[in-house]
C-alpha positions in Angstrom: 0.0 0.0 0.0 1.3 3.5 -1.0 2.1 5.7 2.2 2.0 9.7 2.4 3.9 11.2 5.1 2.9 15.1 6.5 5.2 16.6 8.5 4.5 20.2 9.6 6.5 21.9 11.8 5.2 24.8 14.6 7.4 27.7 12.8 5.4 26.8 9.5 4.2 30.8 8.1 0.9 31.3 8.5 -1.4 33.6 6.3 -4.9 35.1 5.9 -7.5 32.5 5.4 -9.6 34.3 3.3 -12.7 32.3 3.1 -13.0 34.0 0.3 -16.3 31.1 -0.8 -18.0 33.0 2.2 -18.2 36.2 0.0 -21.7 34.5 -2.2 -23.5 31.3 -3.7 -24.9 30.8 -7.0 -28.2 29.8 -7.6 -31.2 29.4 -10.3 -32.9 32.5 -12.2 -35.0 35.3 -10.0 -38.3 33.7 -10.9 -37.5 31.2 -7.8 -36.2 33.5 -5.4 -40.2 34.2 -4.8 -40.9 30.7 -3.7 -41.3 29.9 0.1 -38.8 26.8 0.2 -36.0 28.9 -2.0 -36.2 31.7 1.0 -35.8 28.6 3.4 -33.2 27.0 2.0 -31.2 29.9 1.7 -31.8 31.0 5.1 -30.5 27.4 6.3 -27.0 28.1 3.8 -26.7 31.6 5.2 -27.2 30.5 9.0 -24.9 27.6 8.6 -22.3 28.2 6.5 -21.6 32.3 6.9 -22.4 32.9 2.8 -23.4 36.7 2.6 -24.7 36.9 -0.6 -26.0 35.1 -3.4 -26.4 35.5 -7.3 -28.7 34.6 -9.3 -29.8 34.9 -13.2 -32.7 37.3 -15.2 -33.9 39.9 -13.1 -34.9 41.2 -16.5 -36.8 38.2 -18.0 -39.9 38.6 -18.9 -41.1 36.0 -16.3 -40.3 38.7 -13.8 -42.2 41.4 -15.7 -39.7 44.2 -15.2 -41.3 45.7 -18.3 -44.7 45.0 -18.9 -48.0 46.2 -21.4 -51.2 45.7 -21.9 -50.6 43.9 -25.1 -48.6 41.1 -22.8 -52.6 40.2 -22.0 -54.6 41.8 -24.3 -53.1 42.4 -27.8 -55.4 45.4 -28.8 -55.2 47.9 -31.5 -53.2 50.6 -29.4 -52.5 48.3 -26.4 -48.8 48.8 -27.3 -49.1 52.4 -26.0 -49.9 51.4 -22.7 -46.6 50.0 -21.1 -44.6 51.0 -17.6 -41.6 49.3 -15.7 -42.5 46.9 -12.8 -39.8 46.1 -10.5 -41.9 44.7 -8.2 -41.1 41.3 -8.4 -37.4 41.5 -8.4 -38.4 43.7 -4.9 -40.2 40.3 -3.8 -36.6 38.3 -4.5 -34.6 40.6 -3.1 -37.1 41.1 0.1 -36.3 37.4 0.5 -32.6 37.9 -0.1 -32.3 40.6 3.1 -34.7 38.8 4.8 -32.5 35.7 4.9 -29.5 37.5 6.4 -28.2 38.2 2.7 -27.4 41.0 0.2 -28.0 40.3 -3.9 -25.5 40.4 -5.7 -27.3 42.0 -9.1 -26.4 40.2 -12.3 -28.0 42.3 -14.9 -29.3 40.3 -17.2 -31.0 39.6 -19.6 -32.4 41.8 -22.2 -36.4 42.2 -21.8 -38.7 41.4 -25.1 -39.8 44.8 -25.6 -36.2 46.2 -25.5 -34.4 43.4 -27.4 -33.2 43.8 -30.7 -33.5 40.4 -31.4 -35.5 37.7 -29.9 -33.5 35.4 -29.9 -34.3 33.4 -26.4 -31.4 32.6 -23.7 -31.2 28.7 -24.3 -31.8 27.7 -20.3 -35.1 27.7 -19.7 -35.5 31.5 -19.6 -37.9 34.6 -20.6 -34.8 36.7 -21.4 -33.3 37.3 -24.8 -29.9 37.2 -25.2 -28.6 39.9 -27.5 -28.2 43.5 -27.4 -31.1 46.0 -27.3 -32.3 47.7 -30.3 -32.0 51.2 -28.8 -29.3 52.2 -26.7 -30.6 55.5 -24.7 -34.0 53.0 -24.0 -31.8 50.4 -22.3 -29.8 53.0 -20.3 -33.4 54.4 -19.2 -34.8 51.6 -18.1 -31.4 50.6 -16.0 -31.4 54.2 -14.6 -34.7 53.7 -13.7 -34.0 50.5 -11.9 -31.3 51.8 -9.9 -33.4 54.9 -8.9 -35.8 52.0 -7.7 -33.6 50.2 -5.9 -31.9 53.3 -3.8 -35.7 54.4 -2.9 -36.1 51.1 -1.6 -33.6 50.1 0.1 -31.5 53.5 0.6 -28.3 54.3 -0.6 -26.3 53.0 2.3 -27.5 49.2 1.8 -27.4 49.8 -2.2 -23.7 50.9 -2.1 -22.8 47.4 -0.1 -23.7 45.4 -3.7 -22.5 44.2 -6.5 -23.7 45.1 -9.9 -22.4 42.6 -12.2 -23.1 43.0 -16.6 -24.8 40.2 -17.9 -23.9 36.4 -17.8 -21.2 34.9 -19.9 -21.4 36.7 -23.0 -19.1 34.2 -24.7 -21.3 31.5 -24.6 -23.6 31.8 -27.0 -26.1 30.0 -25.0 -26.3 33.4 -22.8 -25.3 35.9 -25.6 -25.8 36.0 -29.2 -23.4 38.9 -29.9 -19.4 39.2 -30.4 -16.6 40.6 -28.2 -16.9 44.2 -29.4 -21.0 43.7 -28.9 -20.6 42.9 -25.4 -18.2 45.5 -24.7 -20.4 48.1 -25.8 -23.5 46.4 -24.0 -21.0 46.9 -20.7 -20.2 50.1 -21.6 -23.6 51.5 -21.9 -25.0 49.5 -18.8 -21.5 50.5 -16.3 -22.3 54.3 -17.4 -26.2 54.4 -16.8 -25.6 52.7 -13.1 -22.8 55.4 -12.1 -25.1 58.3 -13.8 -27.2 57.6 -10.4 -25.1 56.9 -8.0 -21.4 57.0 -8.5 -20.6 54.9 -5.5 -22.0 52.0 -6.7 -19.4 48.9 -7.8 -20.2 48.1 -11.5 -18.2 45.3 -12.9 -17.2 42.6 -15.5 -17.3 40.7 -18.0 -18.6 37.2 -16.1 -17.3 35.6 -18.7 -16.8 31.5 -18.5 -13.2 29.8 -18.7 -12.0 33.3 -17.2 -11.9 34.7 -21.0 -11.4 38.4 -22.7 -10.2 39.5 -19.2 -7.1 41.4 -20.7 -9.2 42.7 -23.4 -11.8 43.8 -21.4 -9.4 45.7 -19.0 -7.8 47.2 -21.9 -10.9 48.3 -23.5 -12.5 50.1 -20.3 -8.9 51.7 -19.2 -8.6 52.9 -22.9 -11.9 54.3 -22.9 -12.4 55.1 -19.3 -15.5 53.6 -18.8 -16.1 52.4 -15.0 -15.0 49.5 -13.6 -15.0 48.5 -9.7 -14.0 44.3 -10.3 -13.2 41.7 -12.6 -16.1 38.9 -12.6 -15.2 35.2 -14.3 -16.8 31.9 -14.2 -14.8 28.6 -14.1 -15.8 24.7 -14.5 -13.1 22.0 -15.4 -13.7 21.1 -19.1 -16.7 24.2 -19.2 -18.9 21.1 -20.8 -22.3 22.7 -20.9 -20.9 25.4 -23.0 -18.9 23.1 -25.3 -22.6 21.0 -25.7 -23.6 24.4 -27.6 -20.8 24.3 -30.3 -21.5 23.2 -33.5 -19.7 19.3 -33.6 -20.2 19.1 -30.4 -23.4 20.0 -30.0 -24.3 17.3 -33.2 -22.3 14.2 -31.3 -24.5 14.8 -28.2 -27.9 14.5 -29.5 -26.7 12.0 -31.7 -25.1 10.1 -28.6 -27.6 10.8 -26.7 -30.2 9.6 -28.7 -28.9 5.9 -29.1 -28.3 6.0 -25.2 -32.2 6.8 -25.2 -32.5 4.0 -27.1 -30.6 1.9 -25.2 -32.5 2.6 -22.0 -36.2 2.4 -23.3 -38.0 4.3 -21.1 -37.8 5.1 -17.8 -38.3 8.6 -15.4 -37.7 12.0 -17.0 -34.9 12.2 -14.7 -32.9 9.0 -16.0 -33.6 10.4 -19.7 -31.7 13.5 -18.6 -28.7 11.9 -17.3 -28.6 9.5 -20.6 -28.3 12.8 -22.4 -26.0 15.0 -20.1 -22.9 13.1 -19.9 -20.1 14.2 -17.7 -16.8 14.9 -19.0 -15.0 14.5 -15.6 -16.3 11.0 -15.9 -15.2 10.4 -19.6 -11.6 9.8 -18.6 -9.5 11.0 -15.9 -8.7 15.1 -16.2 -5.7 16.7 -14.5 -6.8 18.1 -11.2 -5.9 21.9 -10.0 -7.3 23.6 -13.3 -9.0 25.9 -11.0 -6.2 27.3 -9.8 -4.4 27.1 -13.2 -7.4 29.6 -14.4 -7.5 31.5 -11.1 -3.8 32.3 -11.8 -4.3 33.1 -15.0 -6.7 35.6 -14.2 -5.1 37.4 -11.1 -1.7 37.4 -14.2 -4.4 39.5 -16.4 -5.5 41.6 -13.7 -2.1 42.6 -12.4 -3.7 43.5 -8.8 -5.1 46.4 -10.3 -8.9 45.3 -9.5 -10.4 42.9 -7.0 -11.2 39.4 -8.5 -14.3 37.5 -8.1 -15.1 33.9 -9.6 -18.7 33.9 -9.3 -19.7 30.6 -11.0 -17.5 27.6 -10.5 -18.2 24.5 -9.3 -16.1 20.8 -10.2 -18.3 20.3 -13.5 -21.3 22.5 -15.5 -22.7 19.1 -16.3 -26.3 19.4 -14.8 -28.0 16.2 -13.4 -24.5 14.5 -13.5 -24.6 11.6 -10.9 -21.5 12.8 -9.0 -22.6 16.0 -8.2 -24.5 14.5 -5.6 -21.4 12.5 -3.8 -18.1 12.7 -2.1 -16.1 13.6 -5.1 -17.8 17.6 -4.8 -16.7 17.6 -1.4 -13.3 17.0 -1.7 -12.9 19.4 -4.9 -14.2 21.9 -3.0 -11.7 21.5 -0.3 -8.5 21.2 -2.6 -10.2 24.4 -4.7 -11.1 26.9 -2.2 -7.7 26.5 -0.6 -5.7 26.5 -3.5 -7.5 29.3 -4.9 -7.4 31.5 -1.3 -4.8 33.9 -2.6 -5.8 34.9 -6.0 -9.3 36.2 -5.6 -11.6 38.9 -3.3 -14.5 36.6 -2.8 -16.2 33.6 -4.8 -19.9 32.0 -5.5 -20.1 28.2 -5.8 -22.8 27.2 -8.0 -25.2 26.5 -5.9 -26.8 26.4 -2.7 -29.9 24.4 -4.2 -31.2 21.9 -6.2 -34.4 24.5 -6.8 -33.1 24.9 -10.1 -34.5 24.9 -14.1 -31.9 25.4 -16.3 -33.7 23.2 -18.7 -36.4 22.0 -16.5 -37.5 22.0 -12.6 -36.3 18.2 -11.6 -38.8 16.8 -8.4 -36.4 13.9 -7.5 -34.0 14.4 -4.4 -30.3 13.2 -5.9 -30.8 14.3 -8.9 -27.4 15.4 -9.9 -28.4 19.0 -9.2 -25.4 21.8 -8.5 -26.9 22.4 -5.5 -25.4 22.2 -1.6 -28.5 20.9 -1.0 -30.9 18.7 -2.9 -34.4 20.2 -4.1 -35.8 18.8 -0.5 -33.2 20.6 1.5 -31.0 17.3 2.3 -27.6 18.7 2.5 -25.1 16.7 0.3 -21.5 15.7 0.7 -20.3 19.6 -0.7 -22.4 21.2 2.1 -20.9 19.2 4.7 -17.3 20.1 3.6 -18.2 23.9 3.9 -20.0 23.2 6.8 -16.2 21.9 8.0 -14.5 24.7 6.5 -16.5 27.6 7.9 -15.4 26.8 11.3 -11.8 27.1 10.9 -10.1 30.1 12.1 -8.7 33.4 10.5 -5.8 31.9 10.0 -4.1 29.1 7.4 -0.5 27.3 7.5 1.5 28.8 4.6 2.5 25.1 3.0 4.0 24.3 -0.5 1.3 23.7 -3.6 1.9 20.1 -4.4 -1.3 18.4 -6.1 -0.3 15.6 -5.0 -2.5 12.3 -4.9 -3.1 12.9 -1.1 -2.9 16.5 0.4 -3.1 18.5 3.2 -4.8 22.1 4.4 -4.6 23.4 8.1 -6.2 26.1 9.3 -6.0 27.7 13.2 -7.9 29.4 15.5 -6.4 30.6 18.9 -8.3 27.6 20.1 -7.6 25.0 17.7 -5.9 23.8 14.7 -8.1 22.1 11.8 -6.4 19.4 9.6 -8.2 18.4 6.4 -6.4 15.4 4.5 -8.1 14.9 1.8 -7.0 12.3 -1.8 -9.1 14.5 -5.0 -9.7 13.0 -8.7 -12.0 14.6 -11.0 -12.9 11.2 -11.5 -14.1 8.7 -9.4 -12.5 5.8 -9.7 -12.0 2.5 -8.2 -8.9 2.4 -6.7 -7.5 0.7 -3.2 -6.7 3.1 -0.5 -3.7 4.6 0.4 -2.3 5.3 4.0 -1.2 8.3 5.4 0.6 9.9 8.4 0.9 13.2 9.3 2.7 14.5 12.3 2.0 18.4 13.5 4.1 20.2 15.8 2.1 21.5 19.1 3.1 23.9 21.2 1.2 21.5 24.1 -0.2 18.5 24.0 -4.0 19.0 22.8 -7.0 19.2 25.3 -9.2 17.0 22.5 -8.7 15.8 19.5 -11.8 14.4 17.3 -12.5 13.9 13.3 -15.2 14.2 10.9 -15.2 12.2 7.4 -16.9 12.2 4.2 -17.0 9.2 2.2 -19.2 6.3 1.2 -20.4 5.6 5.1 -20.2 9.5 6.1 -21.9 12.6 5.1 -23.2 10.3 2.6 -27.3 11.2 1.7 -27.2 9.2 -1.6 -26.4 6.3 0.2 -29.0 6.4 2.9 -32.1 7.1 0.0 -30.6 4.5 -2.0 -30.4 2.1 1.1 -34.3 3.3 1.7 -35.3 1.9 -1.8 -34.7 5.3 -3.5 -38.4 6.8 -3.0 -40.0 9.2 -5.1 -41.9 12.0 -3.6 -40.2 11.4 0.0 -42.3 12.4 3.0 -41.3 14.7 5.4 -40.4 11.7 7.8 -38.3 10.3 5.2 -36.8 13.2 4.7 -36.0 13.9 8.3 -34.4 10.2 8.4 -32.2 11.1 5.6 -30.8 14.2 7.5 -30.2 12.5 10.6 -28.6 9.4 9.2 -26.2 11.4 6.7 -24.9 14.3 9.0 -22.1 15.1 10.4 -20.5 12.4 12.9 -18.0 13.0 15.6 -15.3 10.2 15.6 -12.9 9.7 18.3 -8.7 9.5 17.1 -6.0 7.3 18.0 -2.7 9.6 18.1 0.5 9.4 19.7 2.5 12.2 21.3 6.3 12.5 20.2 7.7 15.0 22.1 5.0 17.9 20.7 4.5 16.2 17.6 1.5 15.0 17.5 0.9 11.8 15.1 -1.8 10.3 13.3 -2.1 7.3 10.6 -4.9 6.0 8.5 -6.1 4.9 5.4 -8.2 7.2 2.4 -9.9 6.7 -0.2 -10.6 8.3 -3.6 -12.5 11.6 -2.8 -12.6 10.9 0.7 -12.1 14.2 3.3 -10.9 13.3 6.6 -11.2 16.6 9.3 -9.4 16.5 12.7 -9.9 19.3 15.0 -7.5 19.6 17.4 -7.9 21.7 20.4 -5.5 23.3 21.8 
């Protein structure tokens, strides 16, 4: 059996721990942040894990009815003539935002009907279209207007705390039918309207996925001095659900997909999903740490000269992909957020909740939705390792980058030290485990010493629902089983004291997290 040996010494430098996933969560379009069980679930995120904001899509969709007529209802001769804003129900969303302990952060997006100049539909289940808008001085109304609304609302002094962020990855042509030079002047317009209210407000870009056209869209706003307050990207390894939208691609997935349909027969809508949405991280085994490849990329672009937010990523875009309901989430998110701590301002992980319709709203719990929690509220594997990670203190051990097959993060506290070992793939495969020891210098032997672990008997929700016979439609009582049998458990350690080294061995598997918390 293969052995890894940690030895980390008391003089180690420590640094800021950043927490920098603490800053937002991603989540569906604004149409859902009305519903009762979105409000409670992202109450339960907020209380429990310390996010402070969350983002979500098409505030402008005409599902929301940000700019409505009569001839929506009742196409008339001169019904057209009778028209107003209504930001009402983006009110209701964010009401629900502040309500749960949270501020928006305000992606503008997308381009309502009766201001598009094409109408052309963004291709995720949405009412917005996804081009520019056929009159410029009309679209820079109707966001001065909405700023106006929101500062009457909620007062300048909350307003200036948020983040106004341009559209949604306008080079996927799933979210944006236009090019480069299309999108810059769509920022351009939008950045200047916002500041022509309020000045103080933080207006950014260009949210683009794979962390793209950041040094041309710093060049173009510096050149031109248009206002800029942050640099917004969006990362996935392999970015698959954009790459299902181009051309070849696109052609070999329905084609695929439709002999896997085939193959199947018949079966819940569910199960037709997932023989359609394949995951790449499942295809063959990708090189782990692309996140922070991007990340550094990005902060290279930037040059320090703006803060950095990644607000979409996540270990795969593949939606209903079986994984994103396991371990292998959990310890992606542990390697990512600690590898990325240094190169970015804050971060969103997409997303708190399987309330979610991309393409449609899925009822089944362990679904392979993005979310921290399935569409019931079960927390998964992912929520459990930022459960972990939002008690550990304000401060990290400065340790070499290795990407290793097993690694190490330790964070402290003045009252403890907190150890995650953890052994990441993007793919989970079936492999033996491997054995570990790790040895940390005290300053005194340790009051208590206990461990939490995720893996296929811990944290583990899938397991427990699959164990149950998989039900549809779950009662609240089997829902409440679920919870209690999957949450965190405290496990006792068997360590030795060497002087003020304090030792541990064991045994990990692929995508297995192991947490000790050591007080001190």
């Amino acid at each position: 059996m293969k052995s890894y040996n940690f030895t980390i010494p008391e003089n180690t430098p420590r640094k800021e721990n950043g927490k920098h996933w603490q800053y937002c969560v991603g989540s569906g379009q604004a149409k859902l942040a009305v519903r009762s069980d979105y409000a409670q679930q992202l109450k339960y995120v907020h209380d429990e894990l310390g996010i402070q904001r969350v983002r979500f899509h098409g505030i402008f969709d005409d599902s929301m009815q940000a700019y409505m007529g009569l001839d929506d209802f009742m196409p008339l001769p001169g019904s057209k003539n009778f028209k107003n804003y209504n930001f009402r129900n983006i009110a209701v969303a964010y009401d629900n935002v502040l309500a749960a302990g949270m501020k928006p952060w305000v992606e503008l997006s997308f381009m309502p009907s009766r201001l598009a100049k094409s109408q052309k539909k963004v291709t995720v289940n949405a009412e917005g279209r996804c081009g520019m808008p056929k009159d410029d001085s009309e679209w820079q109304k109707f966001i001065r207007a909405f700023i106006q609304f929101l500062l009457a609302r909620y007062g300048a002094e909350e307003v200036e705390t948020w983040n106004f962020e341009v559209w949604n990855e306008p080079n996927m042509s799933t979210f944006f039918s236009g090019t480069q030079a299309d999108y810059f002047h769509l920022y351009e317009i939008t950045a200047t309207a916002v500041k022509e209210v309020d000045a103080k407000l933080q207006v950014g870009g260009p949210a683009t996925a794979t962390g793209a056209w950041i040094k041309e869209f710093i060049d173009f706003v510096e050149k031109n001095h248009i206002p800029c307050d942050f640099i917004s990207t969006h990362n996935y390894p392999g970015d698959g659900i954009g790459e299902v939208f181009l051309g070849k691609i696109m052609f070999n997935a329905i084609v695929g997909g439709a002999k896997r349909l085939h193959e199947l027969g018949s079966g819940r809508t569910l199960d037709g999903c997932q023989a359609v949405m394949t995951d790449k991280t499942e295809q063959a085994e990708m090189e782990k740490g692309q996140m922070r490849i991007v990340a550094k990329q990005v902060a290279d672009a930037v040059g320090g000269k703006y803060p950095i937010y990644f607000t979409e990523w996540n270990c795969n875009a593949i939606l209903m992909s079986p994984t994103n309901d396991d371990k292998k989430v959990a310890a992606f998110q542990v390697k990512t957020i600690d590898e990325m701590d240094d190169l970015m301002a804050g971060s969103s992980v997409w997303s708190f909740s399987d309330i979610l319709d991309e393409f449609m709203m899925i009822p089944d719990d362990f679904s392979g939705g993005f979310g921290l929690l399935t569409i019931n509220g079960i927390p998964k594997p992912q929520f459990y390792a930022l459960k972990l990670l939002a008690g550990t203190g304000s401060r990290k051990y400065d340790l070499p980058y290795t990407n290793d097959e097993v690694e190490i993060s330790v964070y402290e506290s003045d009252t403890e030290k907190r150890v995650f070992v953890y052994r990441q793939r993007m793919k989970n495969v079936a492999e033996p485990d491997v054995s570990y020891k790790l040895s940390l210098e005290l300053p005194a032997a340790p009051r208590d010493v206990v461990r939490y672990s995720i893996d296929k008997n811990h944290c583990n929700p899938k397991k427990v629902w699959t164990e149950m016979g998989k039900p549809t439609d779950m009662t609240p009582a089997q829902i409440a089983e679920i919870k209690e049998r999957s949450a965190l458990q405290k496990e006792s350690v068997s360590y030795e004291m060497q002087g003020n080294a304090w030792i541990v061995s064991d045994e990990i598997g692929v995508n297995d997290v192991h947490c000790y918390i050591i007080k001190v």
